[in-house]
C-alpha positions as a printed Julia matrix, in Angstrom:
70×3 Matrix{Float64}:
 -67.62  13.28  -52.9
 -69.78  16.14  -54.63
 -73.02  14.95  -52.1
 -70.85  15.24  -48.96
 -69.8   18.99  -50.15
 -73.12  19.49  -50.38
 -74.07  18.54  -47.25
 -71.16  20.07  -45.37
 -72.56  23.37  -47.25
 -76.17  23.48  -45.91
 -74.55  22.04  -42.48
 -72.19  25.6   -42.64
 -75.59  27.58  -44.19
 -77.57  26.26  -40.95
 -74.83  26.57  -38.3
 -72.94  29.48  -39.45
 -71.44  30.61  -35.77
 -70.25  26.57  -35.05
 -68.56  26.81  -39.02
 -67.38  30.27  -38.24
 -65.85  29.11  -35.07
 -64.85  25.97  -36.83
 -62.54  28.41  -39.26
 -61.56  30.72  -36.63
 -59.92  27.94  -34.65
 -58.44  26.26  -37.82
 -56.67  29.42  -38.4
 -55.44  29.94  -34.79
 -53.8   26.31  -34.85
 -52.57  27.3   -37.98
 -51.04  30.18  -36.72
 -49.8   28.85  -33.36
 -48.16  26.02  -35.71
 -46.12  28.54  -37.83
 -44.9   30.41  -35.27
 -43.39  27.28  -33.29
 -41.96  26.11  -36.56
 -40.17  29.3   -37.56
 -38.64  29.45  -33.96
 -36.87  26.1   -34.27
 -35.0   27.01  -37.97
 -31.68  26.67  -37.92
 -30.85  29.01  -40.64
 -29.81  31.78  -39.25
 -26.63  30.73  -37.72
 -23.85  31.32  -40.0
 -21.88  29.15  -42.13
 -18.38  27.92  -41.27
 -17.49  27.46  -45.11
 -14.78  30.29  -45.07
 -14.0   29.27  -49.01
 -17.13  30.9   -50.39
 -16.51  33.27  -53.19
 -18.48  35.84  -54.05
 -20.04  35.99  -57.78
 -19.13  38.04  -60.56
 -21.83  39.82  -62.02
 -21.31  40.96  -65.52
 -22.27  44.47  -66.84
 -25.3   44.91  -68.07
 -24.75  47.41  -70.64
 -22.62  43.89  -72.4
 -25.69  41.84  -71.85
 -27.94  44.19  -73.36
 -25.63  44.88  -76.31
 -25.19  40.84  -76.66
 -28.92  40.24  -77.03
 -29.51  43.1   -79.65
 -26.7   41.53  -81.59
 -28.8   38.36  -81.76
């Protein structure tokens, strides 16, 4: 593995537009990918669980007088 690094380095050191281009494109499919993925989610439509309850959230003047008593 370390000797085809090594290789694939001085290949990139002698070609640097074709490994430039090589990165450039990787990050364009890359992009193009996310995009199309993050269209398709689902998550945004709300939920139809009309049970929900909302959380309590203590105070935190308690929760700070509750740790200093430890």
């Amino acid at each position: 593995m370390g000797l085809q690094l090594i290789e694939f380095a001085a290949w990139a050191r002698n070609r640097k537009i074709v490994a430039s281009l090589l990165v450039t494109v990787t990050l364009a499919i890359g992009i193009v990918i996310g995009t199309v993925a993050s269209g398709r989610v689902g998550a945004s439509h709300p939920a139809s669980a009309s049970d929900a309850t909302p959380l309590a959230i203590p105070d935190p003047v308690q929760l700070s007088s509750a740790f200093a008593s430890m």
